[in-house]
C-alpha positions in Angstrom: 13.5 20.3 23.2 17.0 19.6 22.2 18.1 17.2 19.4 18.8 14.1 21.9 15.1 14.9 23.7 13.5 14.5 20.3 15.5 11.6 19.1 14.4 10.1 22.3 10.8 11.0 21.2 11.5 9.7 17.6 12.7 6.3 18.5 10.2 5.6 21.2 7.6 6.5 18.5 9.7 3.3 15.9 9.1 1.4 19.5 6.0 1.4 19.5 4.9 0.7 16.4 7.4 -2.4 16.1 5.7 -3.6 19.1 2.2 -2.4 18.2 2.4 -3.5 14.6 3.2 -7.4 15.6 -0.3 -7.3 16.8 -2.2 -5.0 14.8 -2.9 -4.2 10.7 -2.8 -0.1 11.4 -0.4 1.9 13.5 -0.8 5.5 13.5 1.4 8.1 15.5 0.0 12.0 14.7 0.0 15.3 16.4 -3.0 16.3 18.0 -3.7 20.1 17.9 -5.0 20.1 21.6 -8.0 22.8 22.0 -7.9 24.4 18.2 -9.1 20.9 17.0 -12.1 20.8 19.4 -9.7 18.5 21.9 -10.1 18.2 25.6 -6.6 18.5 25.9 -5.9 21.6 25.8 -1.9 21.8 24.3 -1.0 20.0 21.9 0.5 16.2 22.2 1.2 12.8 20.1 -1.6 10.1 20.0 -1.1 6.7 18.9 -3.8 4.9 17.0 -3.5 0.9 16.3 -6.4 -1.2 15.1 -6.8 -4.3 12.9 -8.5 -2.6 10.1 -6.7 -0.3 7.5 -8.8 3.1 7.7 -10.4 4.0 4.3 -8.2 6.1 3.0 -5.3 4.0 3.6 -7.0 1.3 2.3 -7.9 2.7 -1.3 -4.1 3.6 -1.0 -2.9 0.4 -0.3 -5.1 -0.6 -3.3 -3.9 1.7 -5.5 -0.5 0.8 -5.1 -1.0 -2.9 -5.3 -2.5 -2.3 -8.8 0.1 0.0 -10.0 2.6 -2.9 -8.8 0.7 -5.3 -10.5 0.5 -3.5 -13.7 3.7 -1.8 -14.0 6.2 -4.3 -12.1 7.6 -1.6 -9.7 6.1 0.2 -7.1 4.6 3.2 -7.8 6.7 5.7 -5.2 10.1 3.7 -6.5 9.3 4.8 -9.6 8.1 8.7 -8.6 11.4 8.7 -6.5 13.4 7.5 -9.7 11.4 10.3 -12.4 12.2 12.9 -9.0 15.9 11.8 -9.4 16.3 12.3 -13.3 14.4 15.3 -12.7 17.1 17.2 -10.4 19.7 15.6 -12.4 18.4 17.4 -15.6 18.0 20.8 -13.9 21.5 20.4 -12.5 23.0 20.5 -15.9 21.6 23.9 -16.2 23.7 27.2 -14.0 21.3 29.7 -13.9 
């Protein structure tokens, strides 16, 4: 595919869960390997999955975060992206 086909893909994809996500708690969009995962479709395509529950592991996510938020005042990936920032700065200073 060329750049604009899979930007086409890509924004289609933000489409739908926009449109999916007014109506539902969970909106997924994944790969599915086709036939090495057991699928009857044999190549592999995109699946969308939308329901009004959060899945578990999402949910113990979700969980997780809220409590770090609560505890800490920041979210925790703000703060991970901030430590990861400080980080590269750091090793910058360095020429190997």
């Amino acid at each position: 595919m060329q750049p604009a086909e899979i930007r086409k893909v890509i924004d289609k994809w933000a489409d739908l869960i926009v449109e999916l996500g007014a109506e539902y708690t969970w909106v997924q969009i994944f790969e599915n390997k086709g036939a090495m995962m057991g699928c009857s479709n044999p190549h592999p395509h995109c699946q969308v999955w939308a329901s009004n529950f959060l899945p578990n592991e999402a949910a113990l996510a979700e969980r997780c975060q809220r409590d770090f938020l609560q505890k800490h005042g920041e979210p925790l990936l703000l703060q991970y992206a901030r430590m990861e920032t400080q980080a590269q700065q750091f090793w910058g200073l360095f020429s190997w």
